[in-house]
LOMAR-286440 format. One line per 2 residues: their letters; for each residue x, y, z of N, C-alpha, C, O. Coordinates in Angstrom, 3 decimals, decimal comma, always signed. Layout:
BEGIN
a) X Y Z X Y Z X Y Z X Y Z ~ ...
% end
This chain:
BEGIN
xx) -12,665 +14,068 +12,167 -12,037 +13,970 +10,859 -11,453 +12,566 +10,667 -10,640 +12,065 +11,444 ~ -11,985 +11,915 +9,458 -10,574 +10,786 +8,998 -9,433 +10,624 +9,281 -8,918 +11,740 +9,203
xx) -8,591 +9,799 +9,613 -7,084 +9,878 +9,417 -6,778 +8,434 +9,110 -7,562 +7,538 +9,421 ~ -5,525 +8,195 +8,440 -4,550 +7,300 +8,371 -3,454 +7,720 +9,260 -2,878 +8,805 +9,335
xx) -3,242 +6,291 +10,116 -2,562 +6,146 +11,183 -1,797 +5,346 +10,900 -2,188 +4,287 +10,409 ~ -0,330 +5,616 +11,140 +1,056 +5,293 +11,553 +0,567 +4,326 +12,566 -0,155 +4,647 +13,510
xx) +1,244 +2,427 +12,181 +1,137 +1,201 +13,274 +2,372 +1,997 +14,222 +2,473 +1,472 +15,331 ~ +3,299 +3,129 +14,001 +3,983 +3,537 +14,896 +3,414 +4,961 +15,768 +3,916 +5,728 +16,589
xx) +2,313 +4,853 +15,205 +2,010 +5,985 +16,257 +1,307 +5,586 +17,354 +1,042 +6,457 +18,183 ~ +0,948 +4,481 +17,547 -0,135 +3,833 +17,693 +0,622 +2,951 +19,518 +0,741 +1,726 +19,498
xx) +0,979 +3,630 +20,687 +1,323 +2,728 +21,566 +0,925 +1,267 +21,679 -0,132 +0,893 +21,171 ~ +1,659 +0,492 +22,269 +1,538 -1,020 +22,246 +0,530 -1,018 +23,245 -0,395 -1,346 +22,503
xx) -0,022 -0,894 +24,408 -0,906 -0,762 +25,197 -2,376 -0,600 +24,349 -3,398 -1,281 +24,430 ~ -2,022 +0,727 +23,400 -3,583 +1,065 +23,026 -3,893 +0,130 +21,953 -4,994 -0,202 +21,512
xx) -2,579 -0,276 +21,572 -3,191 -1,178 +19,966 -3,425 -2,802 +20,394 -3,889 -3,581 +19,562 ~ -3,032 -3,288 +21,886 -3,598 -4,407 +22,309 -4,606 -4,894 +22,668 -4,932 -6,059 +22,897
xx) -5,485 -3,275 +22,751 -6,668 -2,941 +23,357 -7,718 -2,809 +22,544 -8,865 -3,218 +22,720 ~ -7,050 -1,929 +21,208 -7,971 -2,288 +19,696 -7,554 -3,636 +19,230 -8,522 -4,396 +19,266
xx) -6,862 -4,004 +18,958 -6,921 -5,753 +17,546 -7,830 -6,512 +18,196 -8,208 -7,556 +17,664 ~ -8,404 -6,059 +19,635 -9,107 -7,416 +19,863 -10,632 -7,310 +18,876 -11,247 -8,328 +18,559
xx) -11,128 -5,777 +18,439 -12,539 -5,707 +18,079 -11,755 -5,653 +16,156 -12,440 -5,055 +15,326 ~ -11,106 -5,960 +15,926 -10,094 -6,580 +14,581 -10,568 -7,422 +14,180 -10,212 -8,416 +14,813
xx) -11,682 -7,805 +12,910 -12,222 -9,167 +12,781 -12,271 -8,487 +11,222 -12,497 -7,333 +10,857 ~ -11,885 -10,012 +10,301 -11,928 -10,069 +9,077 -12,297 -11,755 +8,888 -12,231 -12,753 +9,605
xx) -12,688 -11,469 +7,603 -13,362 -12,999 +6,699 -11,417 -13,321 +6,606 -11,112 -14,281 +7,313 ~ -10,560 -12,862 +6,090 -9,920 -13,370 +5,759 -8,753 -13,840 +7,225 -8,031 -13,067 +7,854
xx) -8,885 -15,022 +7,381 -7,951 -15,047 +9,247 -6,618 -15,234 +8,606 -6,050 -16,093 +9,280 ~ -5,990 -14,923 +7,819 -5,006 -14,623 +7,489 -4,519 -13,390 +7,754 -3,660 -13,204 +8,616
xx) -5,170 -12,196 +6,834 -5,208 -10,927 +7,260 -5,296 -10,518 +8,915 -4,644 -9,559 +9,329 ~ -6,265 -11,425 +9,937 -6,663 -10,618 +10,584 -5,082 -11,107 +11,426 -4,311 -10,210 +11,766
xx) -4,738 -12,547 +11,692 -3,771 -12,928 +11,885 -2,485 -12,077 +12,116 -1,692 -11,770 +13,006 ~ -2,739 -11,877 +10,809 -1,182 -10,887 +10,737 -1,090 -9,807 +11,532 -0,173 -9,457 +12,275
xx) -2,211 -9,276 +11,285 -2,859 -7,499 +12,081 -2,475 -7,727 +13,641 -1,914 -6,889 +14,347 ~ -2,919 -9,128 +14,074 -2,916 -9,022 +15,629 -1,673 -9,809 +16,319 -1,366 -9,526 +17,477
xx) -0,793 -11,040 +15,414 +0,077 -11,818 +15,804 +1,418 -10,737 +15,501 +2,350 -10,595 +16,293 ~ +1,306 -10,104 +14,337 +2,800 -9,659 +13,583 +3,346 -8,301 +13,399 +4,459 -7,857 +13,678
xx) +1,719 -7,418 +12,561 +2,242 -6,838 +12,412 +2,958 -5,671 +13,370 +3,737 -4,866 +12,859 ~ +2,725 -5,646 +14,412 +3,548 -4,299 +15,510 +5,269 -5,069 +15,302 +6,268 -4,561 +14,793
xx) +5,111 -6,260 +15,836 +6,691 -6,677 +15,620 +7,381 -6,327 +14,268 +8,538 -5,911 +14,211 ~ +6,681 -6,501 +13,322 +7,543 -5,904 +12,005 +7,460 -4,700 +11,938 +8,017 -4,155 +10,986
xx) +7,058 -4,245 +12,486 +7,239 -2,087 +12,268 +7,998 -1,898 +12,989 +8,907 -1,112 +12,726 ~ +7,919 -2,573 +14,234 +9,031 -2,354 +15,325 +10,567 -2,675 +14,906 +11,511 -1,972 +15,265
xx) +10,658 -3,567 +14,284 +11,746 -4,096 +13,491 +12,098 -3,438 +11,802 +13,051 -3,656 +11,054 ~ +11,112 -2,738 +11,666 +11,685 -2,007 +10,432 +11,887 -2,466 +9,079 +12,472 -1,960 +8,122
xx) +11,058 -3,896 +9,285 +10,586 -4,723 +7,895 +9,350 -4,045 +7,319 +9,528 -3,546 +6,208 ~ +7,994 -3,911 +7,907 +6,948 -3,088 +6,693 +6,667 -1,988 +7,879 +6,678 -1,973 +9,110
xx) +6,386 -0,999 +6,706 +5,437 -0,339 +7,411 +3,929 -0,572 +7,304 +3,641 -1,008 +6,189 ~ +2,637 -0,384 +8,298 +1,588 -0,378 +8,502 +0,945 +0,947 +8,834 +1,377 +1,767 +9,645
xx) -0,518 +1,080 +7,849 -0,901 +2,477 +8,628 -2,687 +1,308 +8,545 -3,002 +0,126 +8,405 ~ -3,234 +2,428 +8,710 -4,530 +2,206 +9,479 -5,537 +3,403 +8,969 -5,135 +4,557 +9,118
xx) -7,057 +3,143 +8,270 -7,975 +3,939 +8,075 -8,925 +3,945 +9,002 -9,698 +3,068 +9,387 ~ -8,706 +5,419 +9,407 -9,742 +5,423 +11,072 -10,744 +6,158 +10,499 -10,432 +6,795 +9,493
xx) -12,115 +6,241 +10,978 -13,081 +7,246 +10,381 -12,940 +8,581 +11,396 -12,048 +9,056 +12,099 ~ -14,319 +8,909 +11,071 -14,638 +10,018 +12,547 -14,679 +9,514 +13,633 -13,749 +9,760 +14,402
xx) -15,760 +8,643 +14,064 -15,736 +7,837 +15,143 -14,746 +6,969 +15,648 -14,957 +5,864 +16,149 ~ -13,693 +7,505 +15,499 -12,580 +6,422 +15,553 -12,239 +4,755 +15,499 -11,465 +4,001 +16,090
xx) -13,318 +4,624 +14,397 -13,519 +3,241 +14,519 -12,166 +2,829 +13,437 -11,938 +3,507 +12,436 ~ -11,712 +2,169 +13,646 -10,542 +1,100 +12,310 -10,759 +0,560 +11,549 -10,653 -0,603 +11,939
xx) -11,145 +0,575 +10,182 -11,900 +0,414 +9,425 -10,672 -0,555 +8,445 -10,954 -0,810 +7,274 ~ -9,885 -0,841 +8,795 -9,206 -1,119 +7,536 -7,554 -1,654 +8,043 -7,161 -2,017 +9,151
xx) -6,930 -1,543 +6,921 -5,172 -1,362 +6,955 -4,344 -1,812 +5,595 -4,885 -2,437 +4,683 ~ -3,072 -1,439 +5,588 -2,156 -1,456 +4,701 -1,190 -1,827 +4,449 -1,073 -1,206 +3,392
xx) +0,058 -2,590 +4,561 +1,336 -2,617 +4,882 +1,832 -2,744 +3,765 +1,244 -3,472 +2,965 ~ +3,128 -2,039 +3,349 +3,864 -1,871 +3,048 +5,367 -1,691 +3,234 +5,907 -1,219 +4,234
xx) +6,133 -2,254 +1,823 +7,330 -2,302 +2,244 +8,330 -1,742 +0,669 +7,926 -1,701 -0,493 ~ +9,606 -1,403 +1,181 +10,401 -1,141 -0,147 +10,791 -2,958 -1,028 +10,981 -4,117 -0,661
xx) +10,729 -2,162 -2,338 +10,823 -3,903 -2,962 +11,557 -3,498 -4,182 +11,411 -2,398 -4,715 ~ +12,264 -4,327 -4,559 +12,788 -4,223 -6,534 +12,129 -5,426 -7,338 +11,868 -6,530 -6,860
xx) +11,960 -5,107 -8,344 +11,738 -6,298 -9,295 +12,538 -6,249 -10,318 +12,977 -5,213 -10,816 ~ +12,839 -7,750 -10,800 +13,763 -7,992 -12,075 +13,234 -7,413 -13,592 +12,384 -7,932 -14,317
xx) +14,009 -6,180 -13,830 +13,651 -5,710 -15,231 +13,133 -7,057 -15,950 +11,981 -6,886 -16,348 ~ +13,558 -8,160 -16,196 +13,322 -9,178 -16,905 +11,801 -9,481 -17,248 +11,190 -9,776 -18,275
xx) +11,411 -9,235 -15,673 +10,293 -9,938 -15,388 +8,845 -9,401 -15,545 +7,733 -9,879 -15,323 ~ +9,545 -7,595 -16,264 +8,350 -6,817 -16,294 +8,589 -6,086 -17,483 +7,799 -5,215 -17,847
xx) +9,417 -6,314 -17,997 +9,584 -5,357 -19,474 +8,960 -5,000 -20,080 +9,022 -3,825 -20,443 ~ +7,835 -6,029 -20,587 +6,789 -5,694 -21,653 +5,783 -4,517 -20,919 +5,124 -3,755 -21,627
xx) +5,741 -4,459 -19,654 +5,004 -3,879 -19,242 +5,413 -2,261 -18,648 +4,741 -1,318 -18,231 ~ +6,433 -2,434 -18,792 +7,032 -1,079 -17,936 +7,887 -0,386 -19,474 +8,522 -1,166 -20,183
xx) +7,772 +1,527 -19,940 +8,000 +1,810 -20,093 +9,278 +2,779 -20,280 +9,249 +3,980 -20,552 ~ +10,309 +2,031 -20,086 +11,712 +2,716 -19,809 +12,788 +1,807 -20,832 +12,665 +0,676 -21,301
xx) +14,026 +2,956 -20,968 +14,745 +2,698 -21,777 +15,135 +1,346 -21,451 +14,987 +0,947 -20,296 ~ +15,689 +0,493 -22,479 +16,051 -0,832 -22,392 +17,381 -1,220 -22,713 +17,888 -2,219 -23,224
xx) +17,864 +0,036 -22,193 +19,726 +0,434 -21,668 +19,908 -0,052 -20,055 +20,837 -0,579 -19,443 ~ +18,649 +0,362 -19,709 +18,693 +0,139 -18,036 +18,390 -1,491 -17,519 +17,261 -1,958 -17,672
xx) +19,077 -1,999 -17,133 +19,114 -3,279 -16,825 +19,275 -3,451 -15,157 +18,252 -4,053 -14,833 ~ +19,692 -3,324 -14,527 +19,103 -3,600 -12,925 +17,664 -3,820 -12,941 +16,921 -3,729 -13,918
xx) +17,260 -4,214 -11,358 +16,337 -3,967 -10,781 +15,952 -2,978 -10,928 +16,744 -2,138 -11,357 ~ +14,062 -2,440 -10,551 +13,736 -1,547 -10,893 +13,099 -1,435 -9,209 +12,980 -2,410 -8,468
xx) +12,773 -0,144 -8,878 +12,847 -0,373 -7,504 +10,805 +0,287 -7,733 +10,132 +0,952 -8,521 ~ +10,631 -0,557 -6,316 +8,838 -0,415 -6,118 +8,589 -0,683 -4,467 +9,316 -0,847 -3,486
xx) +7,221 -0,636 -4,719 +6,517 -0,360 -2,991 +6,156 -1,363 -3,329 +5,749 -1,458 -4,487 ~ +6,153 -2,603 -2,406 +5,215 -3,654 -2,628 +4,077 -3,718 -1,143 +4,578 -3,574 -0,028
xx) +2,519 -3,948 -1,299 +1,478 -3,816 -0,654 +1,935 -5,226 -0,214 +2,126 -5,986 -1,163 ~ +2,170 -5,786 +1,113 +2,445 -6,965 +1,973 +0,798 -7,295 +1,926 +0,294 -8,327 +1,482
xx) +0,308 -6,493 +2,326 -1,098 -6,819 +3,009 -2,177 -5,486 +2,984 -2,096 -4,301 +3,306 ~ -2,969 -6,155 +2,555 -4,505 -4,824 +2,306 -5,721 -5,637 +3,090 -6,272 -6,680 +2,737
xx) -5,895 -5,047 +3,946 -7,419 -5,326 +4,832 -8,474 -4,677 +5,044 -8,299 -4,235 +6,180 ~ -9,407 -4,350 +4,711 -11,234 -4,173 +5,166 -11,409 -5,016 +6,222 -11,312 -6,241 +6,284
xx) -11,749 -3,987 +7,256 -12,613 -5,165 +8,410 -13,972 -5,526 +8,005 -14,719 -5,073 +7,138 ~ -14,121 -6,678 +9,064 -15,748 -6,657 +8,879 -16,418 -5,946 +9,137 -16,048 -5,153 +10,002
xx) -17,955 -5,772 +8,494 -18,389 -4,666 +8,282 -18,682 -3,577 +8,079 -19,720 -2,958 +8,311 ~ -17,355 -3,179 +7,434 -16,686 -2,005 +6,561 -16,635 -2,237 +4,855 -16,422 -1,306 +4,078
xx) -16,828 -3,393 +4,503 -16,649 -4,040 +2,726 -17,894 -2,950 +2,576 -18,843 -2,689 +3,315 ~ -17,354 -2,290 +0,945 -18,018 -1,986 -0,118 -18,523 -0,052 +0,234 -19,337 +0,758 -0,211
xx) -17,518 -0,089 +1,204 -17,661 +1,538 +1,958 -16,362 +2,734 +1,320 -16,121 +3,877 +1,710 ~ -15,541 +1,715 -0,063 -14,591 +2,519 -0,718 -13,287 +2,666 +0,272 -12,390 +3,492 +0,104
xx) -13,365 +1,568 +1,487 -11,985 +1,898 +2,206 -11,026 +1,217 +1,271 -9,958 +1,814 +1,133 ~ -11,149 +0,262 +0,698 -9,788 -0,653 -0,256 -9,539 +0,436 -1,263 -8,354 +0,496 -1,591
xx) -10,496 +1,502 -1,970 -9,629 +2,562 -2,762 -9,225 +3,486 -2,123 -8,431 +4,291 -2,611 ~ -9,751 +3,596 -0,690 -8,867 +4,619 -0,115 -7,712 +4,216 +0,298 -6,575 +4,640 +0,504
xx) -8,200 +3,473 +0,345 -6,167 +2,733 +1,213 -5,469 +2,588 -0,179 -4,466 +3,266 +0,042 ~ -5,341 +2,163 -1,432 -4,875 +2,098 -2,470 -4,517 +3,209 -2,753 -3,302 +3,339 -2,901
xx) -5,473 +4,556 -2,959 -4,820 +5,694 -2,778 -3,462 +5,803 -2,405 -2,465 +5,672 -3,115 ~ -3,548 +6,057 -1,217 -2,527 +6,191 -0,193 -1,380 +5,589 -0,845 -0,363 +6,180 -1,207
xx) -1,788 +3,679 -1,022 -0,715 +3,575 -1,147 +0,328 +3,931 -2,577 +1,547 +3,825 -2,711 ~ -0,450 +4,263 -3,266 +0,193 +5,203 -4,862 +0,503 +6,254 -4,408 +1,433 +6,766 -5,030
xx) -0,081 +7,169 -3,086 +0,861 +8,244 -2,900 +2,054 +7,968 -2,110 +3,055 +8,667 -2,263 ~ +2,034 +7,278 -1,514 +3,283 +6,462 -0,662 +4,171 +6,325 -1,404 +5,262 +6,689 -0,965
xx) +4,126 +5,592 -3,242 +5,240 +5,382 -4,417 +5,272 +6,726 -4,803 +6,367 +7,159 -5,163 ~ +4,427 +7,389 -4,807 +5,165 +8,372 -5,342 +5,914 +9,673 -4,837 +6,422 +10,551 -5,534
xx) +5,847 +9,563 -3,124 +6,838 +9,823 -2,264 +8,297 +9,016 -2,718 +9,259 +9,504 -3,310 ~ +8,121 +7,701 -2,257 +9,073 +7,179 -2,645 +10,088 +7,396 -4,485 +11,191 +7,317 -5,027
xx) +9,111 +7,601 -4,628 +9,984 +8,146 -6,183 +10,943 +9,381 -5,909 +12,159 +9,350 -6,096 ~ +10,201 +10,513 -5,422 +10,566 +11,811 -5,382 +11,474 +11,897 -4,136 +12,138 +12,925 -4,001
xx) +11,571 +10,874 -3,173 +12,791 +10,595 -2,178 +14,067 +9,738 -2,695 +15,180 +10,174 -2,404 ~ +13,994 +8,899 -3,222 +14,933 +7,932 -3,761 +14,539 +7,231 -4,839 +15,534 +6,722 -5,355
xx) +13,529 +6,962 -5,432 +13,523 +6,354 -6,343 +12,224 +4,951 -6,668 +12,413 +3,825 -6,207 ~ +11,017 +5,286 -7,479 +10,579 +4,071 -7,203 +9,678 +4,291 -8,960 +9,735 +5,247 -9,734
xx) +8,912 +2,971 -9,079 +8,181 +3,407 -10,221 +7,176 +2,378 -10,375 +6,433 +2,198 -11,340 ~ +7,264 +1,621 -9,119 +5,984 +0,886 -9,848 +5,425 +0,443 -8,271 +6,197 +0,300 -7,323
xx) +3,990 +0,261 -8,184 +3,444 -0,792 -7,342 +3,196 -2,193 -7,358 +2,875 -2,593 -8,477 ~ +3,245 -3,120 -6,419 +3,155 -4,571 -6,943 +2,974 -5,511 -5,768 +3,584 -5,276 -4,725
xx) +2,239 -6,475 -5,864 +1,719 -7,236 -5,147 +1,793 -8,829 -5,053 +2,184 -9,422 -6,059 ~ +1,501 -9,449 -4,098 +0,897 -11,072 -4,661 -0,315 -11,395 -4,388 -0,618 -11,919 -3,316
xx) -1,021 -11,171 -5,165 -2,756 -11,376 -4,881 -3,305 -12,776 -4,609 -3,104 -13,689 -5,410 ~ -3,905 -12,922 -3,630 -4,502 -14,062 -3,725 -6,152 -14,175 -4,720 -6,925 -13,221 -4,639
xx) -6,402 -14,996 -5,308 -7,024 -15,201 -6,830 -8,142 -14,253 -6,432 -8,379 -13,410 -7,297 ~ -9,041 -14,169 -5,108 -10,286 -13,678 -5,075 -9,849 -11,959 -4,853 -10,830 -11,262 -4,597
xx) -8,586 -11,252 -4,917 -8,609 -9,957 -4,948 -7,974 -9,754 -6,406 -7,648 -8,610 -6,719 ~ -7,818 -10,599 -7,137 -7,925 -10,022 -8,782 -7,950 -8,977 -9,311 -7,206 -8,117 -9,783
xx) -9,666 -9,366 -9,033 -9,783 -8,478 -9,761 -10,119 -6,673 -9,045 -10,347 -5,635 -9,666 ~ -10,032 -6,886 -7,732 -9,740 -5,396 -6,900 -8,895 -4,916 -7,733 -9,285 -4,075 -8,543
xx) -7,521 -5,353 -7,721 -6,089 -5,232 -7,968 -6,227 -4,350 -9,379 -5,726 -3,226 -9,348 ~ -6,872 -4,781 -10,609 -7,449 -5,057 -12,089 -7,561 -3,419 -12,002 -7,035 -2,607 -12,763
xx) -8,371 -3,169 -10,892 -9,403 -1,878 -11,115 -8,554 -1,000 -10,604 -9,054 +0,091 -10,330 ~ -7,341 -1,146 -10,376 -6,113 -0,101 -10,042 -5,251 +0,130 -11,125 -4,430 +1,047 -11,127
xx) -5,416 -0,720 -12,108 -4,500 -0,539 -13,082 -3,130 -1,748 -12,647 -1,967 -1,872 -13,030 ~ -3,625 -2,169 -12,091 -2,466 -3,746 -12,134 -2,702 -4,159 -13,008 -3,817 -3,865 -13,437
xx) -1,720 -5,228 -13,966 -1,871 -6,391 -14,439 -1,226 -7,555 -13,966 -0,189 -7,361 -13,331 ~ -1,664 -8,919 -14,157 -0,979 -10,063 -14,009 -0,184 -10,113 -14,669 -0,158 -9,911 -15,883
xx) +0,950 -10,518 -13,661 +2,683 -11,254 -14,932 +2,962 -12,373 -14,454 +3,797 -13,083 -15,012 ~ +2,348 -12,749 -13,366 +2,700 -14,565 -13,086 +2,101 -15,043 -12,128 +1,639 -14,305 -11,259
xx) +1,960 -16,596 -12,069 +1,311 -17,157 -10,836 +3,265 -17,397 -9,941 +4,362 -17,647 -10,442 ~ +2,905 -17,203 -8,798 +4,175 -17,900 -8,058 +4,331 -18,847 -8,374 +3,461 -19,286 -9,126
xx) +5,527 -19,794 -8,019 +5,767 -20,928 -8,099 +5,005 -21,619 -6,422 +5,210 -20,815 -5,513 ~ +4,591 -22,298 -6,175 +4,178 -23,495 -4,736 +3,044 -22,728 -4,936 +2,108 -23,460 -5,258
xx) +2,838 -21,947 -4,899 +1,690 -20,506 -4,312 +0,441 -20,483 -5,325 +0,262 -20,787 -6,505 ~ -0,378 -19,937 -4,205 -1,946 -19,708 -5,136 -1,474 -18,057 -5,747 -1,924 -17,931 -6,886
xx) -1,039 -17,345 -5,487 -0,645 -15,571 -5,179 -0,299 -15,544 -6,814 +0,392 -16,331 -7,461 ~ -0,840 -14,660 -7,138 -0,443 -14,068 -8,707 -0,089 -13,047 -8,458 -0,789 -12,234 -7,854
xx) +1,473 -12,750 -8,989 +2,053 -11,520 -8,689 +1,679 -10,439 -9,865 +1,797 -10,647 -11,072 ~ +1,129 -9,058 -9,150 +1,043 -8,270 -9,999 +1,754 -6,826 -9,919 +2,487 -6,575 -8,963
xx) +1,516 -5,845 -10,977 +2,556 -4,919 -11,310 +1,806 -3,541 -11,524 +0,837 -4,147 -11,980 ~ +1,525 -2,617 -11,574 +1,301 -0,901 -11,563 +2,505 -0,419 -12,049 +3,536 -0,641 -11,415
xx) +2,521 +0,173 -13,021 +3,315 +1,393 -13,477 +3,010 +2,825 -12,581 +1,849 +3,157 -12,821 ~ +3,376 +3,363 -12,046 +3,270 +4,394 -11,050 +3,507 +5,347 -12,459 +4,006 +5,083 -13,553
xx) +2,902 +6,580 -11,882 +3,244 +7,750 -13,081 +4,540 +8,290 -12,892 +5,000 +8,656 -11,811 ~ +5,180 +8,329 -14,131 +6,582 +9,359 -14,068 +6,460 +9,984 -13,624 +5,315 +10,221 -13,240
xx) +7,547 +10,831 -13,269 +8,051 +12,064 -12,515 +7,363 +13,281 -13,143 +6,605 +14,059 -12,564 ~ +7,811 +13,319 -14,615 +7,051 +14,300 -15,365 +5,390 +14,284 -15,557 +4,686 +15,278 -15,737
xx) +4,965 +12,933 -15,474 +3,509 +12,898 -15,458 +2,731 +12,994 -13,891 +1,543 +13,130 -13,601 ~ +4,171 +12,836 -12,896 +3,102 +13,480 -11,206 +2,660 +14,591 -11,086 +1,628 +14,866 -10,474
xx) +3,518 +15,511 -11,758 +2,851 +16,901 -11,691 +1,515 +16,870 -12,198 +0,813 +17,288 -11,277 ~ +0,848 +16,611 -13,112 -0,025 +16,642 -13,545 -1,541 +15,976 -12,007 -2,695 +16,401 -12,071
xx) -1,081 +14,973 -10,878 -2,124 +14,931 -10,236 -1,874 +15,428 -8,558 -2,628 +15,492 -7,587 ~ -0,112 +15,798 -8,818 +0,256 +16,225 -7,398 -0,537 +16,937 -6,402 -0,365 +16,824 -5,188
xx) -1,393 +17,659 -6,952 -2,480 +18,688 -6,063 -3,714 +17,641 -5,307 -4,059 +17,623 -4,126 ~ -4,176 +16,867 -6,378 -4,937 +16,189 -5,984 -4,388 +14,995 -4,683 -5,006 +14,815 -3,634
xx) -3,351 +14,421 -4,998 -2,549 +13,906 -3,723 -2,423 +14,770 -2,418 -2,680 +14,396 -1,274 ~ -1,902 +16,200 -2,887 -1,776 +16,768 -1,569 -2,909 +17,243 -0,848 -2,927 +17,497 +0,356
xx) -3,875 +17,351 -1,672 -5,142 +17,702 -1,229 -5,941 +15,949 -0,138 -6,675 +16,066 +0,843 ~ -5,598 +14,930 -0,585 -5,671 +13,768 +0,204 -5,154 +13,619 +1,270 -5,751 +13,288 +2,294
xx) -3,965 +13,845 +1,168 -2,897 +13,403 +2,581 -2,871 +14,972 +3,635 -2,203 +15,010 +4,669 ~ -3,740 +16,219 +3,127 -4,324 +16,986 +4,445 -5,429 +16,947 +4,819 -5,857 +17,730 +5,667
xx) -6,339 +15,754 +4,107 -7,128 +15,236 +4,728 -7,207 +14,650 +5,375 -8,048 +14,737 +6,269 ~ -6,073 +13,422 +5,221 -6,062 +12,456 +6,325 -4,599 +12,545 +7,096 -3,909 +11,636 +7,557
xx) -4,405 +13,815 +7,070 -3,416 +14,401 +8,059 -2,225 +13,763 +8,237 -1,736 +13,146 +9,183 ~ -1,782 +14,091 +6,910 -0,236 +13,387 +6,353 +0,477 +14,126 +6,168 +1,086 +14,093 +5,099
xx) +0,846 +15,560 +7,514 +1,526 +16,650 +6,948 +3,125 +16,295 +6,224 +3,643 +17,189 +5,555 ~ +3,770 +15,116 +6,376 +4,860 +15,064 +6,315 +5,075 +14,638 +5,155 +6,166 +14,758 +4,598
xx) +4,111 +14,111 +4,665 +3,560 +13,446 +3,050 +3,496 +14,895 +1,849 +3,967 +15,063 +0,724 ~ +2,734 +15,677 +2,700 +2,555 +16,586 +1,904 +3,977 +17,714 +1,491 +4,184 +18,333 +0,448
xx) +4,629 +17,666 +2,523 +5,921 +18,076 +2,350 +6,561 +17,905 +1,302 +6,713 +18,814 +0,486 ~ +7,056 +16,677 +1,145 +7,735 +15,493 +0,367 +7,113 +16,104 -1,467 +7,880 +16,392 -2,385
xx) +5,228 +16,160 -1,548 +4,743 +16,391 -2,863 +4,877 +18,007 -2,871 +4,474 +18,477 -3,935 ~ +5,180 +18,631 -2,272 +5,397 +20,387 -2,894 +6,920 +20,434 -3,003 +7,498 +21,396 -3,507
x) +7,527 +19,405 -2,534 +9,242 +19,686 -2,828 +9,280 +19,532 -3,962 +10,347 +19,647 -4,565
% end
């Protein structure tokens, strides 16, 4: 069976033993996967999970972390009263990877999945409402086909930060089944918890 894997489930022994067959076009991505990311999970800055197939091969990864953005900076785009002035709180995707020879096999919408069910855990735990990223120019238009839009280039940076409206509370019900029906596929009992509460 499939699963998405917890970078914490994952002993330091066995995962020193996988990053080495870890190869991506992008050596940034793969970089991170094999220099960083265990130290930041370990430390409690992102979390990381991992798309394994049947064959237990690693096909992929995700990281994520809790983030706010400045009402300011997204207004036109986000639907909420304009009484509410704070930050608005979101999941931001650190990092999305396809290994090599895995592109064009639907792992980047499966992992995208996930990570919209991840916000919308986070909604129904504390609070969240949007997804958001900094894309570098050649994942655009991936990003596009999720329902992101562009709201800015960074400042120094090539990265165009983008934004997802996550569905309301009142509009999750409407695909909650279909989520929970995902995350007992890829054996997210604790996920699934969280969407029948």
């Amino acid at each position: 069976m499939p699963s998405i894997i917890s970078l914490s489930d994952i002993a330091r022994s066995k995962f020193d033993r996988l990053k080495k067959g870890f190869s991506c076009e992008n050596e940034e991505l793969e970089k991170h996967i094999k220099q960083y990311a265990f130290n930041h999970q370990k430390e409690g800055l992102f979390q990381t999970y991992f798309y394994v197939d049947d064959n237990d091969n690693f096909l992929g990864y995700i990281s994520v972390a809790v983030a706010t953005i400045e009402r300011t900076k997204i207004e036109d785009e986000l639907d909420i009263s304009s009484s509410i002035k704070y930050s608005i709180p979101a999941i931001k995707i650190t990092r999305l990877c396809v290994f090599d020879n895995f592109c064009s096999r639907g792992v980047g919408t499966l992992l995208m999945t996930f990570a919209n069910i991840l916000a919308v855990v986070q909604q129904k735990k504390l609070g969240c409402r949007a997804l958001i990223v900094d894309s570098k120019p050649e994942a655009i238009e991936f990003y596009k086909r999720f329902n992101f839009v562009e709201i800015n280039k960074e400042e120094n940076s090539e990265t165009m930060f983008m934004f997802c409206d996550i569905a309301k509370p009142n509009e999750v019900k409407n695909i909650v089944d279909d989520m929970i029906e995902f995350c007992e596929v890829f054996k997210q009992d604790d996920l699934v918890e969280v969407l029948k509460g």
